[in-house]
C-alpha positions in Angstrom: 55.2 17.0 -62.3 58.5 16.5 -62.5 60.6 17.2 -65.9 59.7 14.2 -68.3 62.5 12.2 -69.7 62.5 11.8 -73.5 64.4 8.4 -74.4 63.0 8.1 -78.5 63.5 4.9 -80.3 66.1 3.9 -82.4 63.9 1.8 -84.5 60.6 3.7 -85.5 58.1 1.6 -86.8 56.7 2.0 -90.4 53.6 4.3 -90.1 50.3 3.2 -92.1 50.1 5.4 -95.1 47.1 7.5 -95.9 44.3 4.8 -96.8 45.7 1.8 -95.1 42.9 0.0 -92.9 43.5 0.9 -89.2 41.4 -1.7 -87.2 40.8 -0.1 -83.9 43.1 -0.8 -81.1 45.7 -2.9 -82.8 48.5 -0.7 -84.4 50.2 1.2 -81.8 52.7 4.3 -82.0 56.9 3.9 -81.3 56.2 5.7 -77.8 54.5 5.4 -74.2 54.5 7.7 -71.3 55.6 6.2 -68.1 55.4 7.3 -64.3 55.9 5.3 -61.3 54.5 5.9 -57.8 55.7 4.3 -54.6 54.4 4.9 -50.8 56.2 8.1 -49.5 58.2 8.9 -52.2 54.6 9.4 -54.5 54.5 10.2 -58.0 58.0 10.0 -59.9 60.1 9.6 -62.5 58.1 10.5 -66.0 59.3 9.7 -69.0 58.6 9.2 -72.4 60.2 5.4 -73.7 59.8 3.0 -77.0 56.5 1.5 -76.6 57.2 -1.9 -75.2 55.9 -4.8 -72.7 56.3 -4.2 -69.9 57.6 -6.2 -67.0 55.6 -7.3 -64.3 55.8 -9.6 -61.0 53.7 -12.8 -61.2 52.1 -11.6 -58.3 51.6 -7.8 -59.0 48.1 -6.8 -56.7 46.6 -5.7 -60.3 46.9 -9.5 -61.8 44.8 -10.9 -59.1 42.5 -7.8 -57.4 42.2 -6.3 -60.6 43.6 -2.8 -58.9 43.4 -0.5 -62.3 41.7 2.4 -63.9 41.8 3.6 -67.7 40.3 6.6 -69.9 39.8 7.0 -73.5 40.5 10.1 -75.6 41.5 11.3 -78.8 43.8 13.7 -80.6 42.5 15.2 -84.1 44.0 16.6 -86.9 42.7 19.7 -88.4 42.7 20.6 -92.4 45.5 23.3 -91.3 47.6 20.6 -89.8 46.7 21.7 -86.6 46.5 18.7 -84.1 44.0 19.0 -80.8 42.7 17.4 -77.8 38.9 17.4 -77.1 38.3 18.4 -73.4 41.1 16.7 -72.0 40.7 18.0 -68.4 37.8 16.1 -68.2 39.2 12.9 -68.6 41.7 14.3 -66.3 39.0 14.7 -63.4 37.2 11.4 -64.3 40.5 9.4 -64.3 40.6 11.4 -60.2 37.4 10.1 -59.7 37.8 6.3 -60.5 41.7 6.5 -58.5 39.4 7.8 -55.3 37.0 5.0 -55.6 40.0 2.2 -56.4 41.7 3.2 -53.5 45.0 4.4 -55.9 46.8 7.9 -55.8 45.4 10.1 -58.0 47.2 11.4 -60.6 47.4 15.4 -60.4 44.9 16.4 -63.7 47.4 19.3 -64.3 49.8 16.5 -64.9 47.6 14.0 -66.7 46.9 16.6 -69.2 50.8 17.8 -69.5 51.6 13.3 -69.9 48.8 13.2 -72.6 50.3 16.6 -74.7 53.8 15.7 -74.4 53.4 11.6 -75.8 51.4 12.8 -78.2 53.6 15.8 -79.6 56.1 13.2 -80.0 53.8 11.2 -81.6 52.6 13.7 -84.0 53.5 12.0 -87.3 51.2 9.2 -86.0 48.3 11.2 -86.2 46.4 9.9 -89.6 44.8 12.8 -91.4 42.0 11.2 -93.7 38.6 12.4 -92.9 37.5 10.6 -89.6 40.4 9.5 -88.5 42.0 10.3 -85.4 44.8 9.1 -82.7 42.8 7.3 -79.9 44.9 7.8 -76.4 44.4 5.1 -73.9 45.8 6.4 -70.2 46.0 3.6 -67.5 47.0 3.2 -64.0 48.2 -0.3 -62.5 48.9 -1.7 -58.9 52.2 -3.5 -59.1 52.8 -4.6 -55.8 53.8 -8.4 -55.6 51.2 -9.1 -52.7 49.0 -11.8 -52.8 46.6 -10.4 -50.2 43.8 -7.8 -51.0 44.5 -4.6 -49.7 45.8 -1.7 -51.9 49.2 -1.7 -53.6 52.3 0.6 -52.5 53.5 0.7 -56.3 51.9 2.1 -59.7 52.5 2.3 -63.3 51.2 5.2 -65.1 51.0 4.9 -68.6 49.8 5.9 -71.9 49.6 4.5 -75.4 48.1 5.8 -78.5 46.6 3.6 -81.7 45.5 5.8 -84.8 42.0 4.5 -85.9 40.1 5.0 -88.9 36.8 6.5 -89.1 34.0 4.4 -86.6 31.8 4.6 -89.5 33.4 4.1 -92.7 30.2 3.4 -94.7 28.4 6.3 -92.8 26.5 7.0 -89.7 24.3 3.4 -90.1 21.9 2.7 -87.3 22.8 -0.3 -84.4 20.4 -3.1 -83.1 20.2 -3.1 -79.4 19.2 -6.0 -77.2 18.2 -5.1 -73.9 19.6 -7.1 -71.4 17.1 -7.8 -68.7 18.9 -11.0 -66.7 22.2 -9.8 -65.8 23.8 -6.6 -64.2 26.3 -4.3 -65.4 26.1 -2.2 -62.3 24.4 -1.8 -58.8 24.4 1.5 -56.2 27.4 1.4 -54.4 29.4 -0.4 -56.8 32.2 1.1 -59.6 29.6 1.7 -62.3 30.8 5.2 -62.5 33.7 4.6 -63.0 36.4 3.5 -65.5 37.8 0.2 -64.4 38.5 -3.3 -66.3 36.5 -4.6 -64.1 33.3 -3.2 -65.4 33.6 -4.5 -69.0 34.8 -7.7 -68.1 31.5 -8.2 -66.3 29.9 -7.4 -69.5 31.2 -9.7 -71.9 28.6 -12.5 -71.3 25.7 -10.2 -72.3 27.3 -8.9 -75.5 27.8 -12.8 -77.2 24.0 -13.3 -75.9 22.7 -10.0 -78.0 25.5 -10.8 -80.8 24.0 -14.4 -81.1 20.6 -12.4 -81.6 21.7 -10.5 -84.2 22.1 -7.6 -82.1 25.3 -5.7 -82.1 25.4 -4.2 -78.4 23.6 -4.2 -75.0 21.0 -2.1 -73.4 21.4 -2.9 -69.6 18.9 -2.0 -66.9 19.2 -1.1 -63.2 21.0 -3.9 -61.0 18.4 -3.1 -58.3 14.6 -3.1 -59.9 15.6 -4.3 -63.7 13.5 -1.7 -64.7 15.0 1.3 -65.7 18.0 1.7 -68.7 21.4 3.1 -67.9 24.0 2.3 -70.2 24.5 1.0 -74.0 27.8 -1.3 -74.3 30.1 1.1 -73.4 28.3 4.5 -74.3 25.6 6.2 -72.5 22.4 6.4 -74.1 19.6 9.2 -75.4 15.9 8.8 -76.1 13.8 11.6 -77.8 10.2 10.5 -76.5 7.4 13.2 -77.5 10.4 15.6 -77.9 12.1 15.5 -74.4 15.5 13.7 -74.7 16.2 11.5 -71.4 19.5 10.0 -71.0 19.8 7.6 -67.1 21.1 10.1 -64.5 25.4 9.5 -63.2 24.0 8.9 -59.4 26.8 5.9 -58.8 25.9 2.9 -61.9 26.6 5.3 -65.1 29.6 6.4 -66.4 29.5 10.5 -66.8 31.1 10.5 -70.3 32.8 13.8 -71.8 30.7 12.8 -75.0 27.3 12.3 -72.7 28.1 15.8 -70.7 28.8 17.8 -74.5 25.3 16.5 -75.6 23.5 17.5 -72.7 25.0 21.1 -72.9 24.6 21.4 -77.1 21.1 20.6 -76.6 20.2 22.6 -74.0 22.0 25.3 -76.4 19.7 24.5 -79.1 16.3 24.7 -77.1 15.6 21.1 -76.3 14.6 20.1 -73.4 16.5 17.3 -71.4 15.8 15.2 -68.9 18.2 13.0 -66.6 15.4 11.6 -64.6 15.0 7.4 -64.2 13.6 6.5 -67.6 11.8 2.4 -67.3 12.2 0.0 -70.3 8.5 -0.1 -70.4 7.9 3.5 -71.2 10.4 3.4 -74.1 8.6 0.3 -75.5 5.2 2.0 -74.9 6.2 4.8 -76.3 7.3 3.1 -79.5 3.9 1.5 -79.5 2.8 4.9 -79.6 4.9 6.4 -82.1 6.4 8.8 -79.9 9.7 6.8 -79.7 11.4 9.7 -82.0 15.2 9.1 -81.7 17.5 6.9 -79.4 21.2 6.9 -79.7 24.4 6.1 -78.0 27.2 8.6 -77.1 31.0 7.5 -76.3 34.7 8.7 -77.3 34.9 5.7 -80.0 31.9 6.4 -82.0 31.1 10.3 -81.1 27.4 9.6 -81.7 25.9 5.8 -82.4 22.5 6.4 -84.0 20.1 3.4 -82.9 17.7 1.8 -85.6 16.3 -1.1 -83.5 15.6 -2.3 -79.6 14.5 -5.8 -78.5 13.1 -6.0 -75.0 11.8 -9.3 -73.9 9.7 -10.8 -77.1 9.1 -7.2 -78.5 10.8 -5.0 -80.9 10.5 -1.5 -80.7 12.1 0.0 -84.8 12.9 3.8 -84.4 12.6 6.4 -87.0 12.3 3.8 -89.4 15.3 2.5 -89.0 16.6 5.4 -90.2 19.3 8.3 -88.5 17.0 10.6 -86.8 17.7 14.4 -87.0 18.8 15.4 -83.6 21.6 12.5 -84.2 22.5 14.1 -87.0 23.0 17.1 -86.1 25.1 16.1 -82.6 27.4 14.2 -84.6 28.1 16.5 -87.1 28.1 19.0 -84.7 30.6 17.1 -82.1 32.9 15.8 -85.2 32.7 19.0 -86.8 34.5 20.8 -83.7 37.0 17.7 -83.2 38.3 18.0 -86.5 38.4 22.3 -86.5 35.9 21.9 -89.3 33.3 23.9 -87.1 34.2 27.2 -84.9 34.9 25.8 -81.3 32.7 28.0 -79.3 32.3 26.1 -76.6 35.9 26.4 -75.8 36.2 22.3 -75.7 39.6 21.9 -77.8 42.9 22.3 -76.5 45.6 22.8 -79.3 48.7 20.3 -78.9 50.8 21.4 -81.6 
């Protein structure tokens, strides 16, 4: 990359004091990182500017052929003051990934890494330090091409932005109704379920105001091909300790491979458990409810770390897990995950990358 261009604001912004409510996603820092890209001259000038909108052509490819990608990740505070990134190179080679599939340059993960340490050095202040809180970082990629024709732009924008956010869970680690979604698709083979584009989550809306209008606070979607076997919660993958084996829907193409999903997988195989990413159907999880061998289920994402699951509704049944209760193996990942994040926990996995 080249050198990145500091212009700092004039006018900072007040910054919420320790205590004030930080609704997720709505307070943003005084900074963004910017870098442009433009056929045959490739990825230049980044720069760090005052966070503001940005200007855009009317006919930019990405307002009409929704040419984009995003991530999600976080920077932590330590008790020491100490402020860290959690696996950031694997953001890095997921944001590669969905740029390959959108047909967009991909951003060198060296340099996504060095974007995401430099904006958010300059943002250190902005990182809150009350107990489960955290600055969420929110990298993005746009086609800004005025073309109204779909084909793939000759101009990007680059950017990140940072929010701090409170704790997901002020009230504690309470267990989520799920409503499985058994009439439309998220996702089918061949498609941009595994990656990170708008796209995907626009597609999704519909089914979330059906399960909210259940009482049910996200979605469980199945296969787009058979309807039959589960995949993906909202937007977190998903666990299910049946008869002790924990199964979680295989990244072949329709599943997002989250950082949070892949540091699961490899603390529990740590601990002993077996794990399976083998196709799991709806009817064996609702069987094995019947059955009592429905232990735990339980979502994984950057937002939430670890989103315990109390209650599924498939069809006209309800399966109601561990009582409705958090179920050990939850537990333990999230304390486990949030202890690491935070430095309260030895990092030896070697996941953390210190900032400043």
């Amino acid at each position: 990359m080249q050198e990145i261009r500091y212009e700092l604001t004039k006018t900072p912004k007040k910054k919420p004091a320790p205590g004030d409510p930080l609704p997720f996603g709505t307070i943003f820092t005084d900074h963004m990182f910017m870098m442009d890209y433009t056929e045959g001259k490739g990825w230049h000038d980044p720069r760090i500017v005052p966070y503001a909108p940005l200007q855009l052509d009317p006919a930019a490819i990405v307002l009409h052929y929704a040419q984009e990608s995003f991530e999600g990740m976080k920077a932590y505070r330590t008790k020491d003051g100490t402020i860290q990134l959690f696996r950031p190179e694997k953001n890095a080679a997921r944001f590669r990934s969905t740029h390959e599939r959108m047909c967009m340059p991909p951003v060198p993960e060296e340099d996504f890494v060095t974007a995401v340490k430099a904006l958010v050095k300059v943002e250190k202040d902005w990182v809150p330090s009350q107990p489960g809180e955290s600055l969420y970082i929110r990298p993005f990629c746009i086609a800004t091409e005025p073309h109204l024709g779909v084909k793939a732009s000759n101009t990007y924008y680059f950017i990140i932005i940072c929010c701090p956010v409170a704790a997901y869970y002020p009230t504690g680690l309470n267990p989520v109704k799920i409503y499985v979604e058994d009439k439309y698709v998220r996702a089918a083979p061949g498609g941009t379920g595994y990656i990170k584009c708008g796209g995907n989550y626009a597609a999704s809306l519909i089914s979330q105001e059906i399960a909210e209008s259940l009482g049910y606070s996200q979605t469980l979607w199945l296969d787009g091909v058979e309807r039959k076997y589960v995949e993906e919660v909202g937007s977190m993958n998903c666990f299910f300790k049946i008869d002790g084996t924990i199964y979680t829907a295989p990244t072949v193409g329709t599943v997002l491979p989250g950082i949070t999903r892949m540091s699961c997988i490899e603390l529990l195989k740590k601990w002993g458990y077996k794990v399976s990413e083998e196709r799991l159907a709806i009817t064996d999880v609702m069987k094995a409810a019947r059955e009592g061998k429905l232990e735990e289920v339980f979502g994984t994402g950057t937002a939430a770390v670890i989103s315990p699951v109390g209650e599924l509704r498939y069809e006209d049944e309800v399966a109601v897990i561990n009582n409705g209760k958090i179920g050990e193996v939850t537990q333990r990942l999230y304390d486990t995950l949030t202890g690491i994040q935070w430095g309260l926990l030895p990092d030896d996995m070697g996941w953390t990358t210190k900032v400043c």
